[in-house]
DOTI-489632 format. One line per 8 residues: number of its first residue (from 1); for each residue x, y, z of N, C-alpha, C, O. Coordinates in steps of 0.05 Angstrom, whole numbers, plus 5000, padded with zeros to 4 digits. Example, Ala and Ser with C-alpha at 12.3 -4.5 7.8 and 13.67 -1.06 7.14 Angstrom:
REM residues 2
1) 5264,4886,5156,5246,4910,5156,5264,4934,5156,5285,4934,5169  5257,4955,5142,5273,4979,5143,5258,5001,5157,5268,5023,5161
***
This chain:
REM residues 309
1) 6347,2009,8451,6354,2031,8434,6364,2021,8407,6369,1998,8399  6364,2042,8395,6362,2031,8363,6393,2045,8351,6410,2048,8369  6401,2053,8325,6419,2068,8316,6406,2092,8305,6385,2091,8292  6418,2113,8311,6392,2147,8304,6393,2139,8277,6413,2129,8267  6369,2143,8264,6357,2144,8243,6365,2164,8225,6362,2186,8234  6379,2163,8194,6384,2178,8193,6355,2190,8167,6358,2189,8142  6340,2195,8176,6320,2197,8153,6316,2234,8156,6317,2245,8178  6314,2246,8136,6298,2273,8138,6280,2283,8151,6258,2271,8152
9) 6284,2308,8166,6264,2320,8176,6255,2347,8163,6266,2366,8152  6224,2340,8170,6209,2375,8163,6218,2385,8201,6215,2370,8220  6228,2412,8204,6234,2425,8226,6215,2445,8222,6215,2460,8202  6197,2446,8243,6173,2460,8232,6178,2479,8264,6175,2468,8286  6186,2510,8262,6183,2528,8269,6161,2541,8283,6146,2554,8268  6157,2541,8302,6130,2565,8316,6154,2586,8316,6176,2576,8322  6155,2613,8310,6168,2638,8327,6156,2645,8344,6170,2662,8357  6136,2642,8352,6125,2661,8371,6120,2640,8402,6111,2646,8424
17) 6130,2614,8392,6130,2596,8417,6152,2594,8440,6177,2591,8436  6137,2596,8466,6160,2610,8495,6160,2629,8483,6183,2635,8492  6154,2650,8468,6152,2685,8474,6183,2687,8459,6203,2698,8468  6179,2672,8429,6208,2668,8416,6232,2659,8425,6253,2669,8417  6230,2636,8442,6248,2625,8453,6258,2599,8426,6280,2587,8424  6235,2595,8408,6237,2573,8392,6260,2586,8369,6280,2576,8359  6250,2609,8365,6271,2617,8342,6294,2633,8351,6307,2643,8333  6300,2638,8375,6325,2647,8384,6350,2616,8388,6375,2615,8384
25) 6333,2595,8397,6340,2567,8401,6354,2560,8362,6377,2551,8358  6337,2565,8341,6344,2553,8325,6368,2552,8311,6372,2532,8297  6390,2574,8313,6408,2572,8300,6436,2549,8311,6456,2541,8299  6427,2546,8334,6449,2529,8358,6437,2503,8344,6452,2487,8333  6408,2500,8346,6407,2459,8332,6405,2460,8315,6408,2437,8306  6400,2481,8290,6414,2473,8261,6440,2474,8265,6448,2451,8258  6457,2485,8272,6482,2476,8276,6492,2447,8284,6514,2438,8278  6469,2434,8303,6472,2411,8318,6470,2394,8298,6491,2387,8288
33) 6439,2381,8286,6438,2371,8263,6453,2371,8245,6460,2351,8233  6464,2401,8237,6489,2383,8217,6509,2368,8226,6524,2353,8212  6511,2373,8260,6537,2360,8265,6534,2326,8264,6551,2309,8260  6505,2323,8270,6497,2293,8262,6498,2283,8241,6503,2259,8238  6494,2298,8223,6485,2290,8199,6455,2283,8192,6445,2265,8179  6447,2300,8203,6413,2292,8206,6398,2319,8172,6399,2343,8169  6393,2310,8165,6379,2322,8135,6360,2332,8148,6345,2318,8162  6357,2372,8142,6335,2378,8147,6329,2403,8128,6344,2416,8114
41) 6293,2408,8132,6279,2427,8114,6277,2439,8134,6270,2425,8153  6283,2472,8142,6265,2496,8164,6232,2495,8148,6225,2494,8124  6215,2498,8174,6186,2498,8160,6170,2516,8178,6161,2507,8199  6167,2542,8171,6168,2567,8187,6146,2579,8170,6143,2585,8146  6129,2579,8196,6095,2590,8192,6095,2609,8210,6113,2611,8227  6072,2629,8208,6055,2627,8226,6032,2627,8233,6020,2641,8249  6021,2602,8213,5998,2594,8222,5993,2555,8216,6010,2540,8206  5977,2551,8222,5986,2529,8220,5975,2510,8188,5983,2489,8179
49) 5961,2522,8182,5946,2517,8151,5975,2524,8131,5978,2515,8108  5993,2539,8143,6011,2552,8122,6038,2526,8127,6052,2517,8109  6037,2521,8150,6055,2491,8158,6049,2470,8151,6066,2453,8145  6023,2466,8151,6012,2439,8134,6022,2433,8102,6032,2414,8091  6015,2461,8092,6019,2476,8060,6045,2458,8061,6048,2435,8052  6065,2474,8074,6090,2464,8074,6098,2440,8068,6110,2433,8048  6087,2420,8094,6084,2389,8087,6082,2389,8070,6103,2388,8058  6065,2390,8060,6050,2373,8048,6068,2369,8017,6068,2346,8007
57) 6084,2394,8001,6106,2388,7991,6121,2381,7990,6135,2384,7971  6131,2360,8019,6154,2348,8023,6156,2314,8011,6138,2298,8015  6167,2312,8006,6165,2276,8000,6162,2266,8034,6170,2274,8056  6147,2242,8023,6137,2231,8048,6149,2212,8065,6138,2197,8080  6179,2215,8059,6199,2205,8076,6201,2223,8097,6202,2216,8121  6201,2243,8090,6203,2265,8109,6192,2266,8138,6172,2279,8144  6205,2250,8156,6188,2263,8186,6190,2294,8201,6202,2316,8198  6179,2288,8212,6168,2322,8229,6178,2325,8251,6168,2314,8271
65) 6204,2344,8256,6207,2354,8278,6197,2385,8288,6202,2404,8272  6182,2390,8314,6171,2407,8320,6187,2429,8340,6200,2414,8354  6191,2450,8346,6203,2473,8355,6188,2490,8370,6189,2514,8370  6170,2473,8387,6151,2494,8401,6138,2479,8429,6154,2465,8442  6116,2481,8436,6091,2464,8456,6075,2457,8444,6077,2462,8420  6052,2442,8457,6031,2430,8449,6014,2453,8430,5999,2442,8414  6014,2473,8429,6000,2487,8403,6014,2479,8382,6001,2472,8363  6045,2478,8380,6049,2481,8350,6054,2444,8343,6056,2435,8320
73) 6055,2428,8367,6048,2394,8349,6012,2400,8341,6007,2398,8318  5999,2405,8353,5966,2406,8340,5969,2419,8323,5959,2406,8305  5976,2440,8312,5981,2448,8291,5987,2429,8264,5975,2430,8242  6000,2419,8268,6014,2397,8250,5999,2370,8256,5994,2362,8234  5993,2359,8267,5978,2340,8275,5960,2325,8252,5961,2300,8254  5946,2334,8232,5935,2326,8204,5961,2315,8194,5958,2292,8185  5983,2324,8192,6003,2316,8180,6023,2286,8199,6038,2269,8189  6016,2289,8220,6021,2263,8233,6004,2236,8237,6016,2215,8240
81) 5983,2236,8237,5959,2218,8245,5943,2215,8216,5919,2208,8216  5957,2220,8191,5944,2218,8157,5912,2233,8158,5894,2224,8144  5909,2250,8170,5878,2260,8168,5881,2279,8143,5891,2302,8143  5866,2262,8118,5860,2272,8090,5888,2276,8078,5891,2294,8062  5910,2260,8087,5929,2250,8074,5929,2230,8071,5908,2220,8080  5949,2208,8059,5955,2183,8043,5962,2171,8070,5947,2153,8079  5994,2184,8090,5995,2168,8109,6015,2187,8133,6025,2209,8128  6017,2180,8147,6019,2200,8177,6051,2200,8174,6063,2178,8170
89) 6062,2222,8176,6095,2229,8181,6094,2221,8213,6074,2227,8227  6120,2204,8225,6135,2211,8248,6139,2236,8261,6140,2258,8250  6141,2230,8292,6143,2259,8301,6158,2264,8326,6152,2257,8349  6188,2284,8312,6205,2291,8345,6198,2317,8359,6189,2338,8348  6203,2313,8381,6191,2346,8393,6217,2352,8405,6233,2337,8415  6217,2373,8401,6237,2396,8420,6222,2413,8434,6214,2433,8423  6216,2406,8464,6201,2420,8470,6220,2457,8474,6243,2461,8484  6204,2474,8465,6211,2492,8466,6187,2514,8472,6194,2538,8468
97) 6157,2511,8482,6141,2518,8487,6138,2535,8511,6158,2542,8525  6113,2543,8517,6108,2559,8550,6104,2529,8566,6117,2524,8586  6089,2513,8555,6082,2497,8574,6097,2473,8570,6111,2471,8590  6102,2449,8551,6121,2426,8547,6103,2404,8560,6111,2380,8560  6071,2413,8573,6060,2388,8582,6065,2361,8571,6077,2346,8586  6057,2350,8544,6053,2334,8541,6088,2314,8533,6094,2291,8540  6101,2330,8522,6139,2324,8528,6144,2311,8548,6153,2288,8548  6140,2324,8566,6138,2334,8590,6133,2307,8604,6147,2300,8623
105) 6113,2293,8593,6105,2269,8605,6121,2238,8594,6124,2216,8605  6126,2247,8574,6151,2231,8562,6178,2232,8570,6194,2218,8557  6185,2243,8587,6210,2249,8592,6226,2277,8589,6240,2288,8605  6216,2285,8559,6234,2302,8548,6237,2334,8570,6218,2340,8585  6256,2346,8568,6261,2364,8581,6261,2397,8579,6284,2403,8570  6248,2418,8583,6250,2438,8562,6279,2449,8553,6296,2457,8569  6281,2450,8526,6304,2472,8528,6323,2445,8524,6342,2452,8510  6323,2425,8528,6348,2407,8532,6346,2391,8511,6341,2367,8513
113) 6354,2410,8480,6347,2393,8462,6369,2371,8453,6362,2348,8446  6391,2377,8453,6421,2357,8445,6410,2333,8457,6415,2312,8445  6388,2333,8492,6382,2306,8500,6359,2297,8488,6352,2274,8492  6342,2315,8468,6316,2302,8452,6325,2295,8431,6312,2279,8418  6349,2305,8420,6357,2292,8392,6373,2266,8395,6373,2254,8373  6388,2252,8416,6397,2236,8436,6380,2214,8441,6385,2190,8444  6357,2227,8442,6333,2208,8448,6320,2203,8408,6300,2189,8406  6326,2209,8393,6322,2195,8370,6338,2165,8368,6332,2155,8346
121) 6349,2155,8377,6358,2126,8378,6346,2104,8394,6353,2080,8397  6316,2123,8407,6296,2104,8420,6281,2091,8397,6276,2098,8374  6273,2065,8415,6250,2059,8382,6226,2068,8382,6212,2073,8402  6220,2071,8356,6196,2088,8358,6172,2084,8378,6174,2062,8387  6145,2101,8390,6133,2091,8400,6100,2110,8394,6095,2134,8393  6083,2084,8390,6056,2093,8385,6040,2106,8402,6033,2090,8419  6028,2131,8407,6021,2140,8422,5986,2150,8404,5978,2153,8381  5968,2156,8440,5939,2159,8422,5944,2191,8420,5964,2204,8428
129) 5914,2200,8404,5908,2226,8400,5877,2222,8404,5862,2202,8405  5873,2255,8406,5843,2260,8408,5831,2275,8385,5845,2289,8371  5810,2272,8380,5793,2287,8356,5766,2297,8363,5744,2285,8363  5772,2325,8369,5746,2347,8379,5729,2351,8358,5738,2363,8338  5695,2341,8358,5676,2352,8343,5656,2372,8353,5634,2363,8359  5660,2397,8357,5647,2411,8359,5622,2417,8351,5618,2426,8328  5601,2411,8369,5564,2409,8362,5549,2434,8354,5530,2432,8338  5556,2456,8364,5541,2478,8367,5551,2499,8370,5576,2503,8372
137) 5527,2524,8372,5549,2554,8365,5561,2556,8341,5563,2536,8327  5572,2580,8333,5588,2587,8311,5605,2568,8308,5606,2563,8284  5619,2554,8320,5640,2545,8304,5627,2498,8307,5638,2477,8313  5601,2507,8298,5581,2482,8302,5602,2467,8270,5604,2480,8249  5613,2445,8272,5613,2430,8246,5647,2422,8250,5660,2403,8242  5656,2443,8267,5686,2441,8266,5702,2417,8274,5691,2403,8291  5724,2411,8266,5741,2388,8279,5756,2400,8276,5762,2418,8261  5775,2380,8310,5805,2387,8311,5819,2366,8332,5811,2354,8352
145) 5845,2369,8317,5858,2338,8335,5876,2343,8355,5892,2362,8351  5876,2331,8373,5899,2340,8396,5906,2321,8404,5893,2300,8406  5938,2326,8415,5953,2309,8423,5948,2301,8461,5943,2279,8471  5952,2329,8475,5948,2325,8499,5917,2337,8507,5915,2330,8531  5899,2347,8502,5875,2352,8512,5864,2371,8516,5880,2389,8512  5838,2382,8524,5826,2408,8519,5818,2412,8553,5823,2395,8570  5804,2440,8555,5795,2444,8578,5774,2464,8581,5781,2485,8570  5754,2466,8590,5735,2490,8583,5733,2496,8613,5738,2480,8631
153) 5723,2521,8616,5710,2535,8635,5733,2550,8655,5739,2572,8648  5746,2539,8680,5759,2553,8692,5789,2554,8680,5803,2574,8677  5795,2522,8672,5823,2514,8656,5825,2540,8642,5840,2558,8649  5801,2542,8615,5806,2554,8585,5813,2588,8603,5832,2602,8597  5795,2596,8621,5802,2628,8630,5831,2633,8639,5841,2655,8633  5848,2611,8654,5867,2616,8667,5876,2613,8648,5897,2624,8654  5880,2606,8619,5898,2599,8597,5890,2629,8588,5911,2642,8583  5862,2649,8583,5862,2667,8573,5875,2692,8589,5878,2713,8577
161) 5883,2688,8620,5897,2701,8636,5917,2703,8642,5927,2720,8658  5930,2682,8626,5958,2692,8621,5974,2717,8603,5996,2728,8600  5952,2717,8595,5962,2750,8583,5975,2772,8600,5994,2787,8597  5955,2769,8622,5960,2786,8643,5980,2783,8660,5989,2805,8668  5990,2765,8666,6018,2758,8676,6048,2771,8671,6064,2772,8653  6043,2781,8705,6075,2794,8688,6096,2785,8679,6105,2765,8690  6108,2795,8662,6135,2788,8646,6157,2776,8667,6166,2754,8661  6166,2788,8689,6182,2764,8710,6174,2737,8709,6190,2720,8702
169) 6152,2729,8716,6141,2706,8722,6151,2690,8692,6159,2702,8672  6149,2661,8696,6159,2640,8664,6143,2618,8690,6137,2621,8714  6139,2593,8668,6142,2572,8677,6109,2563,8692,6088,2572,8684  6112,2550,8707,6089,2539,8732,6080,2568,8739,6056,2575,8735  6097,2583,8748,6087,2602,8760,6073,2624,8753,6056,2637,8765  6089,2628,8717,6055,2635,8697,6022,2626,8705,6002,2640,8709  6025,2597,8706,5995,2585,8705,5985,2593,8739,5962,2598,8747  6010,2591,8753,5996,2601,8781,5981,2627,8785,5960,2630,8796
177) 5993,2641,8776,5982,2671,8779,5962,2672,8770,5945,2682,8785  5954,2664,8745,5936,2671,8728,5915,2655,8733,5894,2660,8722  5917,2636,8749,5894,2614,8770,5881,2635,8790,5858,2641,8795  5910,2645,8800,5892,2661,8829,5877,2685,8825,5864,2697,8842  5882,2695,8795,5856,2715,8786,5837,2705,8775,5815,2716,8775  5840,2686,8765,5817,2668,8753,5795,2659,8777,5771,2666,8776  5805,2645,8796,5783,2635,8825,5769,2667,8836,5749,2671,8850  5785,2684,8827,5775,2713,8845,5750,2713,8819,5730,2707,8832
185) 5742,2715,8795,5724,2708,8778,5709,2695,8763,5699,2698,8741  5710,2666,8791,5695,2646,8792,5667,2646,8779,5652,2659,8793  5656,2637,8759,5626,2637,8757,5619,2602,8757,5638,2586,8756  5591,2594,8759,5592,2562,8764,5566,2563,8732,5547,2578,8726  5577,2544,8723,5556,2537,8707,5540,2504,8695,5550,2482,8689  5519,2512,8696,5509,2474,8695,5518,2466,8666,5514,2477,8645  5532,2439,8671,5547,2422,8655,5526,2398,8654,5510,2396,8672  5528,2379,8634,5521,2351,8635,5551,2339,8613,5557,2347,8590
193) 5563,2316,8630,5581,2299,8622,5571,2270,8622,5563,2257,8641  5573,2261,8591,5576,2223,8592,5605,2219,8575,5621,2230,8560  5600,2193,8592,5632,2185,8581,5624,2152,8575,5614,2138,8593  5628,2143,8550,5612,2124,8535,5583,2123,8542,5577,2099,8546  5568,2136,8544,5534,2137,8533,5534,2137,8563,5510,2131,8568  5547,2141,8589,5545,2134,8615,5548,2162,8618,5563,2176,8603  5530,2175,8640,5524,2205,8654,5548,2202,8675,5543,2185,8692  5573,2216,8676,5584,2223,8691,5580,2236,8715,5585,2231,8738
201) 5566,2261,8701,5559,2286,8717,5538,2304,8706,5538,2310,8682  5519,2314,8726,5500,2338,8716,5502,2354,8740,5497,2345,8762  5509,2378,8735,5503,2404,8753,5517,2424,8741,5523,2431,8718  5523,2436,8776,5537,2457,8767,5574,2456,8768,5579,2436,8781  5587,2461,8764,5612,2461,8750,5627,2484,8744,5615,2502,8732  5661,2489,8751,5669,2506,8755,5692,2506,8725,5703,2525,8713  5692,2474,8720,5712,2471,8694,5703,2435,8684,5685,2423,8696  5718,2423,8665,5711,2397,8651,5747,2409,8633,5758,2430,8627
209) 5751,2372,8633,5777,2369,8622,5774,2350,8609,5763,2331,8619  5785,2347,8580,5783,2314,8566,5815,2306,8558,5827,2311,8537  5821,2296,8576,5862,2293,8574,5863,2265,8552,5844,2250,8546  5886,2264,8544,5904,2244,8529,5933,2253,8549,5945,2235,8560  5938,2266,8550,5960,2273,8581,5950,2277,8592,5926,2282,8588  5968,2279,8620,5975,2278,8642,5968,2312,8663,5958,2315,8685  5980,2330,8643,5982,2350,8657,5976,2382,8640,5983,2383,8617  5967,2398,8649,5965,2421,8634,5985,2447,8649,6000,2442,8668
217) 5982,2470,8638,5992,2498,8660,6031,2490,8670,6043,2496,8691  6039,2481,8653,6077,2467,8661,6082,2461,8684,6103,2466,8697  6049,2443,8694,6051,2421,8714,6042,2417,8725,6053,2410,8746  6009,2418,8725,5989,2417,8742,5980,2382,8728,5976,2374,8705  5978,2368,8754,5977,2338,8747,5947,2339,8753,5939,2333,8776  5924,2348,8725,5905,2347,8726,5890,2320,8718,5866,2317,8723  5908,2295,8704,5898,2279,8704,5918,2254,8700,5920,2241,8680  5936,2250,8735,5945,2230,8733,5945,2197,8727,5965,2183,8728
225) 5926,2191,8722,5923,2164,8713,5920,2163,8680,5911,2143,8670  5927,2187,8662,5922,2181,8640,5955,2169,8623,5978,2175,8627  5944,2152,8606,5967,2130,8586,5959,2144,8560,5937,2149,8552  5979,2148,8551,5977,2160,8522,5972,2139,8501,5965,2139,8477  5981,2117,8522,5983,2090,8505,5961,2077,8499,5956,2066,8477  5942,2077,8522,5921,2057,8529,5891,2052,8521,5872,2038,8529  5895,2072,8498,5864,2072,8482,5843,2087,8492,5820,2084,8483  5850,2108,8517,5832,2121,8539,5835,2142,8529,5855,2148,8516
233) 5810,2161,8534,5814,2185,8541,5804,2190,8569,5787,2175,8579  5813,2208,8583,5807,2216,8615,5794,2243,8616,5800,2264,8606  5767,2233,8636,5748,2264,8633,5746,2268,8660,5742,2251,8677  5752,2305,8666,5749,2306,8686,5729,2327,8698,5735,2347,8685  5712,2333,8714,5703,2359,8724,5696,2359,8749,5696,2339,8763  5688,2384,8759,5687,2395,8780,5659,2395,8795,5645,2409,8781  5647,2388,8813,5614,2394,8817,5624,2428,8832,5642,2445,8831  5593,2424,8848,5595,2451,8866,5614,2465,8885,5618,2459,8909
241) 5625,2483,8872,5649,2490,8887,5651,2520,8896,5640,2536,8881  5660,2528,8915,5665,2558,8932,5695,2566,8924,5714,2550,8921  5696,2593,8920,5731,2602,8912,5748,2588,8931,5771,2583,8924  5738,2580,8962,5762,2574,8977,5768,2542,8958,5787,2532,8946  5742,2534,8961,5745,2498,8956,5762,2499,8926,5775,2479,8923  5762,2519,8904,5770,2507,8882,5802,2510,8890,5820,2494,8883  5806,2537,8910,5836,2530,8906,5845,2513,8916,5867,2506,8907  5831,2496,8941,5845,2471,8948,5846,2449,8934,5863,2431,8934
249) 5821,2452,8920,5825,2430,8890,5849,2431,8875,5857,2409,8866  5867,2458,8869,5878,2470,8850,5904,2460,8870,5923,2447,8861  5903,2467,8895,5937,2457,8898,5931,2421,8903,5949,2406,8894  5912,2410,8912,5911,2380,8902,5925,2361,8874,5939,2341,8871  5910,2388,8855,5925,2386,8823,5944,2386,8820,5954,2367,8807  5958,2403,8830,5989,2404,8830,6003,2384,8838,6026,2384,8829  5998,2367,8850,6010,2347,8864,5996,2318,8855,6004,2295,8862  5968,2326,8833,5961,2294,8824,5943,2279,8845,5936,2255,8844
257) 5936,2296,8864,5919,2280,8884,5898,2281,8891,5890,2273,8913  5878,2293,8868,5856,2306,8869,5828,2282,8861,5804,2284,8865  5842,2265,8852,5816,2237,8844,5816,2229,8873,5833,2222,8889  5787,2230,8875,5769,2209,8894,5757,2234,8920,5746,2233,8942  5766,2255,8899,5761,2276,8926,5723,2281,8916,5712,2280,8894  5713,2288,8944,5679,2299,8939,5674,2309,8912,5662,2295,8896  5684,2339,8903,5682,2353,8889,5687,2354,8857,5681,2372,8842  5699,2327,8852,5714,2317,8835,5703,2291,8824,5700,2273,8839
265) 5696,2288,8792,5683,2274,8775,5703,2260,8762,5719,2277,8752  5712,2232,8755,5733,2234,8736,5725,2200,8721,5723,2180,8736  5721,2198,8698,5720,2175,8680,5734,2169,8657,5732,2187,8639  5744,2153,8653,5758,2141,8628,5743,2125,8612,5728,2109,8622  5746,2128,8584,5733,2118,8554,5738,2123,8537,5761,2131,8536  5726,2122,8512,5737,2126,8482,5728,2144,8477,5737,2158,8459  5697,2155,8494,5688,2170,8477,5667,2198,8500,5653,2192,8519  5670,2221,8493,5664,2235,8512,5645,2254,8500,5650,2263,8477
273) 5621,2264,8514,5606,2292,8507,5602,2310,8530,5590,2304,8550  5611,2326,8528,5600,2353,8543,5573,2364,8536,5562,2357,8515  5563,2380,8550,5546,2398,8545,5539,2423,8567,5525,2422,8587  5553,2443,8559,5536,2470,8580,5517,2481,8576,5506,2478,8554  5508,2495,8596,5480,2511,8591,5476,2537,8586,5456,2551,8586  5507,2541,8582,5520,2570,8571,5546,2561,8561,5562,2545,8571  5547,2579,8533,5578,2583,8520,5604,2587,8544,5603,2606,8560  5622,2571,8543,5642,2570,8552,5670,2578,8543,5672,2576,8519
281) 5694,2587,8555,5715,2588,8542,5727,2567,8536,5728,2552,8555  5739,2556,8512,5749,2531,8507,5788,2538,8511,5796,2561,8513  5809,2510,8510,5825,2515,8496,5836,2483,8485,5833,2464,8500  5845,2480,8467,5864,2457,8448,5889,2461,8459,5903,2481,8457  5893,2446,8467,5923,2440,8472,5932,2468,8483,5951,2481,8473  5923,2474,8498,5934,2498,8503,5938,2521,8493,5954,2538,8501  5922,2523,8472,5913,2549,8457,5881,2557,8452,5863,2545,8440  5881,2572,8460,5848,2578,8473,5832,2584,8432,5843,2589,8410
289) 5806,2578,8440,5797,2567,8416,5771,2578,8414,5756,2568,8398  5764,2598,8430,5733,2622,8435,5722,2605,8455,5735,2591,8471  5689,2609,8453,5673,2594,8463,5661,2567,8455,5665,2560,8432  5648,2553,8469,5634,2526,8469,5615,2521,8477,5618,2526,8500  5591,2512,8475,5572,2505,8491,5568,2465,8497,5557,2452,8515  5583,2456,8472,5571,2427,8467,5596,2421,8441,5601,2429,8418  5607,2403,8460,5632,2386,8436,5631,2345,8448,5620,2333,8467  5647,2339,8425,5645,2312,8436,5676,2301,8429,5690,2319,8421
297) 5683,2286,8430,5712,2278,8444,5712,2254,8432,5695,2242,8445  5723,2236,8411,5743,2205,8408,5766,2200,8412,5781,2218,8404  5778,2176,8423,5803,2178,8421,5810,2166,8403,5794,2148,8396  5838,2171,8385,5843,2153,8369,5870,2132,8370,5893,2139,8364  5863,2114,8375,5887,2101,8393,5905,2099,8376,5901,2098,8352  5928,2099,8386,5955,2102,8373,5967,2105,8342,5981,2092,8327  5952,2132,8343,5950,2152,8311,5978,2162,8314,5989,2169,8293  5993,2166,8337,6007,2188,8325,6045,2162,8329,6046,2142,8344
305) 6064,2170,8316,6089,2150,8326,6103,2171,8321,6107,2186,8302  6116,2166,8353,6132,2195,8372,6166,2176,8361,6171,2152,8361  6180,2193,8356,6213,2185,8347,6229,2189,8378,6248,2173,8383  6225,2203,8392,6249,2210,8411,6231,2214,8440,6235,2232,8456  6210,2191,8443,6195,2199,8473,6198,2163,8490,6189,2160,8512
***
């Protein structure tokens, strides 16, 4: 451990992240930060082109602390890893999101920020990212960078099904529910996966995952062997599956024990392509992103340097 740093932060705001849990949270750790003496800017969007904006006025001492989940670090993410900037800001998270996956895998705790600002006296540490080029369809030309990973097909629906979820439910138990309506509207569709110029998989397919973490849904250990560290990205999908079989896949997930099973495809590399034979639902980091038919996947090894993980 190091002595906390006392350098400036951009505190970059989601409101609408945890269902405003980020901005009901904020007046207690600006309070906190001053008690440190920690120098900060509020940087309150809501969108994320309007947060960049922000940055991007800041002197470039300035590191980035974030107030949300994995949507609102991708959001910011251009501004951490120098994409069509000079050079990449630092980056603390508070997780304060629905999900905290990728925190999550660092240690950090939701909600327990006094112990993520605590954890600024770690030394810094390099972690990879991913960079989605999307091939085809409307949104053919696009890029976008992510920290913990994307998921199409059954993943991206249960992420669009949480809408539906009732308001009691928070937590794991969001992503559960919204799983067990999702398998009740199972469709299978033929996929082809390579993972470095190597054919993973061709058929049919119920979902495909390209992780830099560990876990999606606030804790489904969809891809335990992945290192944020290790220059990998981890691809995963599904062959031919029946509603009973995916849910046994699905509580396998939960528990991380789902590699080596029949049904289950899984390779590590730098570099990944999908392709369906129909538009798919996509999502980034946990924010659903329309359809897909054909994207491709690099990792970029240790683009991003985490302050408090």
């Amino acid at each position: 451990m190091t002595d906390t740093p006392k350098r400036p932060f951009a505190v970059v705001l989601n409101p609408h992240a945890g269902g405003g849990l980020a901005r009901r949270a904020w007046p207690e750790l600006r309070a906190e930060l001053d008690r440190r003496g920690l120098t900060h800017t509020l940087v309150q969007a809501d969108s994320a082109a309007a947060a960049l904006e922000q940055l991007d006025a800041l002197p470039p001492e300035y590191a980035v602390m974030t107030l949300g989940g994995e949507g609102t670090v991708a959001g910011v993410l251009p501004a951490l890893i120098g994409q069509d900037r000079p050079a990449g800001r630092p980056l603390a998270m508070i997780p304060l999101g629905t999900g905290n996956d990728f925190a999550g895998m660092t240690g950090l705790r939701p909600c327990a920020f006094t112990e993520a600002l605590d954890r600024l006296a770690f030394a810094p540490r390099q972690v990879d990212a991913l960079r989605v080029h999307i091939l085809t369809g409307e949104q053919a030309g696009r890029e976008a960078a992510l920290l913990n990973g994307l998921g199409m097909g059954f993943d991206s629906q249960v992420t669009a099904n949480m809408t539906r979820v009732p308001a009691r439910l928070s937590g794991l138990a969001r992503y559960a529910w919204a799983a067990v309506v999702t398998v009740r509207e199972l469709r299978l569709t033929e996929v082809e996966i390579t993972v470095d110029g190597e054919r993973l998989y061709q058929g049919p397919s119920a979902l495909a995952a390209v992780m830099n973490g560990q876990r999606f849904g606030g804790g489904f250990q969809i891809s335990p062997l992945s290192d944020a560290r290790d220059g990998l990205l981890n691809v995963l999908t599904s062959t031919r599956v029946s509603r009973g079989q995916l849910v046994g896949l699905m509580l396998r997930v939960l528990r991380g024990r789902h590699l080596g099973h029949p049904a289950v495809r899984h390779a590590q590399g730098e570099r990944a392509h999908v392709r369906w034979a129909a538009p798919q639902p996509l999502h980034l980091d946990g924010d659903l992103s329309g359809t897909v038919s054909e994207l491709e996947v690099v990792v970029l090894p240790g683009a991003v340097t985490l302050l408090n993980a």
